[in-house]
C-alpha positions in Angstrom: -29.1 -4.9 2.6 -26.0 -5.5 5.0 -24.8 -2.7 7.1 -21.3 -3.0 7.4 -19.6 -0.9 10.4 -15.9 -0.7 10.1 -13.6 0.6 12.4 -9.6 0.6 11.2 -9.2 -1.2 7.5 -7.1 -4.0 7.9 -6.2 -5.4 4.1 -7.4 -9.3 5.2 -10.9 -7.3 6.1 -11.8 -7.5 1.9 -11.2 -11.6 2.2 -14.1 -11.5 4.7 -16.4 -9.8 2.6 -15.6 -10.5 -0.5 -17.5 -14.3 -0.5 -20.9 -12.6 0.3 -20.9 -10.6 -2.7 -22.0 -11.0 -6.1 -23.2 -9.6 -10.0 -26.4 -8.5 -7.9 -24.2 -6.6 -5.1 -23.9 -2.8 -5.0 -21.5 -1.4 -2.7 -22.4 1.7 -1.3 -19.5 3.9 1.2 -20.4 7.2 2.2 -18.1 10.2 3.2 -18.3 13.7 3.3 -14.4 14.4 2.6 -12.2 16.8 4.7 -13.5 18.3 8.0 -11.8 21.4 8.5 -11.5 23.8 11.6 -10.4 23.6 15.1 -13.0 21.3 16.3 -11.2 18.6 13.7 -7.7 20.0 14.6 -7.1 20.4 10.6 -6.3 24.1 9.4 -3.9 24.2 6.9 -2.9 27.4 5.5 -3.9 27.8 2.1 -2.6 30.5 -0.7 -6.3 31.6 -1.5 -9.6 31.2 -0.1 -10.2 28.3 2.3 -13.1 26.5 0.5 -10.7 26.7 -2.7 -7.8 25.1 -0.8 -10.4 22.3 0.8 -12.0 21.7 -2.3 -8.4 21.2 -4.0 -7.6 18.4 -1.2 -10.9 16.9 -1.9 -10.2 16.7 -5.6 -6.9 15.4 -5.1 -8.7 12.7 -2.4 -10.9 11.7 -5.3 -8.3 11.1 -8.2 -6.3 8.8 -5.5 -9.2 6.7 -4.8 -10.0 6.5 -8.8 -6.8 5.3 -9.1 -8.1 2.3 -7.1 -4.9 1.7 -5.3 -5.2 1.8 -1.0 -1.5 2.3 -0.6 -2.0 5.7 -3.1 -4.7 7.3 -1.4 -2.6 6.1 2.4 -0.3 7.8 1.2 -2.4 10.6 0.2 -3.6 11.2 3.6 -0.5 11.3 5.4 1.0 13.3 3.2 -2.0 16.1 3.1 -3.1 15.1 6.7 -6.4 15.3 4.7 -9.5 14.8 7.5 -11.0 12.3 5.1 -14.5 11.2 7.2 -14.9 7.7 5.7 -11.5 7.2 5.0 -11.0 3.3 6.6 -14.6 2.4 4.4 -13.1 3.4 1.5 -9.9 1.9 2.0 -12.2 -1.2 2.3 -13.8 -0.9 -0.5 -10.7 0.0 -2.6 -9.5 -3.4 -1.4 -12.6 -5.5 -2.6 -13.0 -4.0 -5.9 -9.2 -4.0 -6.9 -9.1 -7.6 -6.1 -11.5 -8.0 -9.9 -12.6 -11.3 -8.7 -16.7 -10.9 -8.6 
């Protein structure tokens, strides 16, 4: 086990990593997706119910990162402004596991 704090994802960051990982590695990142309210200055205005609109923003979170590309899901966030907790670890991880090497 390696606990891994990161801070802002800079694309270098997965050549640091990457050498300590093998077959036997299992990358875990954790995130709990949008935060939503005032305290997270994030309230867009949806056309229906609020957890419907969040959970559509989530959704839409989770096909960009699927689609394994950082600059998608980047993109992603600006456009949505999408409060994605976890968002610079997943960036991270993105990055190592598109590079297919390991």
């Amino acid at each position: 086990v390696c606990p891994i704090m990161v801070g802002r994802y800079k694309p270098g960051d997965a050549d640091l990593i990457r050498p300590h990982l093998d077959s036997r590695t299992i990358l875990v990142v954790s995130s709990d997706f949008c935060h939503y309210g005032p305290n997270y200055n994030f309230r867009p205005a949806f056309d229906g119910p609020v957890c419907d609109g969040i959970e559509a923003l989530d959704r839409e979170a989770f096909a960009s990162i699927q689609s394994n590309d950082v600059g998608q899901f980047t993109d992603y966030l600006k456009r949505t402004g999408n409060t994605v907790c976890g968002q610079e670890p997943i960036k991270l991880a993105m990055s190592i596991l598109g590079h297919g090497t390991w």
